[in-house]
C-alpha positions, 0 to 999 in steps of 0.5 A: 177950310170948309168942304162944299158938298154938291148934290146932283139931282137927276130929275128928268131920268126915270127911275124903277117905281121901288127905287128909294132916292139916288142919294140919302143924305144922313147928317150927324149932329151933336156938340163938339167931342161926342164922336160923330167922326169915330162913329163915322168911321166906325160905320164906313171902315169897321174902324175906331179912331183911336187918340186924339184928332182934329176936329171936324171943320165945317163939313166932310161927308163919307158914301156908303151903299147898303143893301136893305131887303134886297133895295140899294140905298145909297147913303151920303153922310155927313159929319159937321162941326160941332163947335159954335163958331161953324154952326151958321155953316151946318144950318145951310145943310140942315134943309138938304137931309133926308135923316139927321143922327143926334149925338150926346156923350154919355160921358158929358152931362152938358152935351146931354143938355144941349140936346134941346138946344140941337132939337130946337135948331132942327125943328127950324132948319130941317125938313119937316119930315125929316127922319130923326134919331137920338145917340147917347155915344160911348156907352162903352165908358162905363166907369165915367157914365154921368148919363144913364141910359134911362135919362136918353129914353126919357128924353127921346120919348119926350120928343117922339123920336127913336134912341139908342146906345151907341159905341164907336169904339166896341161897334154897338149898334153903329150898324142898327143905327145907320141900318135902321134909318137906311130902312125908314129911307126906303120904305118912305121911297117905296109908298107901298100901303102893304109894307109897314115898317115903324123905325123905334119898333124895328130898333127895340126888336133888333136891339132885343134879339142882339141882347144889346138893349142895355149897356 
């Protein structure tokens, strides 16, 4: 079945002038099998989801609360179906994302492909401002890697947007890459000129201080 998600806006209720937006939606998005569920998961309950699972039909979406630099950003993200026959059915959700997470597996050279396909799609049914991030996902898969790690940054710097390695099984930069897209959320929220906050610069310093720049 396909899960409705209801947004509810409260336009008419005033808000603190620093106040980022009631609700952030993240969507997840990458072909069917690149871990967007387990790196769900991983994020929301520190868990992996270990064997095999169903897929995910359509939509299901997951909240979480984080505390940027003192601000509550409260994220609902949304995990889609990755397989062509529910593709129509994400397109509708694609306009109400504030941050889209785009996944490949390191581990299936076709998902990687296919990345220009999803951008494509992206760049006709998101918003235009829509905060956007490339993952290549199970980076952890050492022995069967059929994507270097260079091949996912020469691609992102192709399109312009921040990438990085990720791991739902071992947690690498799960939290960076939610953390990091919750911070360009608020920042946009905030409109103050004398914050600046650029999302690949925050990304490689983390990444650098954590030592986890390469996989």
């Amino acid at each position: 079945y396909v899960k409705t998600v209801k947004l509810w806006r409260c336009s008419n209720i005033s808000a603190p002038r620093r106040a980022p937006p009631a609700l952030s939606t993240v969507m997840l998005v990458g072909d069917s099998g690149v871990g967007k569920t387990c790196l769900l998961v991983r994020f929301k309950d520190a868990a992996f989801l270990a064997g095999s699972f169903i897929s995910t039909v359509g939509i299901d979406f997951r909240n979480k609360v984080l505390d940027i630099d003192g601000v509550k950003v409260k994220l609902q993200i949304w995990d889609t179906a990755g397989q062509e026959r529910f593709r129509s059915v994400t397109h509708a959700y694609y306009r109400d994302a504030h941050a889209l997470l785009l996944l490949y597996d390191v581990t299936n050279k076709s998902s990687f492909e296919n990345i220009r396909a999803w951008l494509t799609e992206i760049h006709e049914y998101a918003q235009q401002d829509v905060v956007l991030m490339l993952l290549g996902n199970k980076a952890d898969a050492t022995h069967d890697r059929v994507v270097k790690r260079e091949d996912g940054e020469k691609l992102a710097k192709e399109f312009g947007v921040p990438f990085m390695e990720t791991s739902a099984r071992t947690g690498l930069n799960v939290e960076l890459a939610f953390t990091a897209v919750a911070k360009e959320l608020k920042h946009r929220s905030v409109k103050d000129p004398s914050e600046k906050f650029k999302l690949q610069e925050y990304v490689n310093k983390e990444m650098r201080s954590s030592g986890c720049c390469r996989s």
